[in-house]
C-alpha positions in Angstrom: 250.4 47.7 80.3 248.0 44.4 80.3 247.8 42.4 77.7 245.4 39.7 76.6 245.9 36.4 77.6 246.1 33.2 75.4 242.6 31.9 77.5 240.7 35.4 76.3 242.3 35.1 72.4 241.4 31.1 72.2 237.7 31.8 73.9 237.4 34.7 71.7 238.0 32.4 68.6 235.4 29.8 70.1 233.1 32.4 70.7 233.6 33.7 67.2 233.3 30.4 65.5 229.9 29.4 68.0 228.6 32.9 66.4 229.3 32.1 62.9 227.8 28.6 62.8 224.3 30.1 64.8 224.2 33.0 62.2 224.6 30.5 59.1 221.7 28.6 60.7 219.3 30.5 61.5 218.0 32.3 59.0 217.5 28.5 56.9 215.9 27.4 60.2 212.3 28.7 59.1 212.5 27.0 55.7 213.6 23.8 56.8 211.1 23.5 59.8 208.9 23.6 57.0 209.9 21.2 54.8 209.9 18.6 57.9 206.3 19.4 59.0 206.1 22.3 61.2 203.5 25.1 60.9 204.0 28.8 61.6 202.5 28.7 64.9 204.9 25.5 65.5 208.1 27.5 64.9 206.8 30.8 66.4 206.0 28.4 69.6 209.9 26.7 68.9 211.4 30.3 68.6 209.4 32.0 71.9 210.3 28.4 74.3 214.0 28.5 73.0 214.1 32.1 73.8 212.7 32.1 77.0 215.1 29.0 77.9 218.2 31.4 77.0 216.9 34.3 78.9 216.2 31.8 82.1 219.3 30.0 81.8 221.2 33.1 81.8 220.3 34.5 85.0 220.2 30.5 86.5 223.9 29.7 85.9 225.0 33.3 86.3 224.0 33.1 89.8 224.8 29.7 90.3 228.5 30.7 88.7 228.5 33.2 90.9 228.1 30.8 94.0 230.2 28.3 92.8 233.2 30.8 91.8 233.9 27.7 88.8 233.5 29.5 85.4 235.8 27.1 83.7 233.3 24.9 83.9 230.4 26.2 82.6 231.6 27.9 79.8 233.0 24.3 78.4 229.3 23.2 79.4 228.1 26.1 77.4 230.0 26.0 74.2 229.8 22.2 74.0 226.0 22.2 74.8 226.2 24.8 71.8 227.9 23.3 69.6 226.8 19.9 69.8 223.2 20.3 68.7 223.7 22.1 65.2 224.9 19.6 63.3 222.3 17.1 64.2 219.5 19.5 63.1 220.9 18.6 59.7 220.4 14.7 60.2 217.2 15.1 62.3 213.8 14.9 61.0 211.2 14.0 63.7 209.9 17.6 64.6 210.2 16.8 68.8 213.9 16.2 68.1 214.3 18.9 66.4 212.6 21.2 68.9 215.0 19.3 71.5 218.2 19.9 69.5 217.5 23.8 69.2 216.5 24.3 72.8 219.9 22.5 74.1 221.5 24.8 71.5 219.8 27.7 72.9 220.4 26.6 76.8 224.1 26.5 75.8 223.7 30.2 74.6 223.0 31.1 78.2 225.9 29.7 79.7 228.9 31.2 77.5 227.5 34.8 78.5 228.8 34.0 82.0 232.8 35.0 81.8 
């Protein structure tokens, strides 16, 4: 019989805490971009790059995992680089900073998919 580790149950719960947190922001992200200044083109334009960056970034540090054999490593990378960047888009105005904050959130989104 195999049972689940304590590693997959405490990932599990970061994974599930990461999720939460993106799903509570995300649908005030639109409404708050435009209280700071951005236009619809600007946050269609900050949606399409942040996508792209997680779709890139997965098949990047897959591989790269891959050669390495280290997935420790980038899942802490991941989850931290996810992490991290939500609550300063609360204390952020400037709209560049903003649009740098959510694509390092994003970029962290591709590395967690790797174990």
């Amino acid at each position: 019989m195999k049972f689940i580790t304590r590693t997959v149950v405490l990932l599990s719960l970061v994974s599930l805490c990461t999720d939460i947190a993106g799903e509570m922001l995300y649908p005030v992200m639109p409404m708050y971009l435009t209280s700071i200044g951005f236009s619809v083109v600007r946050i269609g334009l900050l949606e399409g790059i942040t996508e792209a960056t997680t779709g890139l970034s997965k098949g990047y540090f897959g591989s790269l995992s891959d050669v390495i054999g280290k997935r420790k490593r980038f899942v802490q990378c991941g989850y931290s680089l996810s992490a991290i960047p939500k609550p300063m888009m609360a204390v952020l105005s400037f709209p560049i900073w903003i649009f740098g904050v959510h694509t390092l959130d994003r970029l962290g989104s591709g590395y967690p998919i790797l174990f």
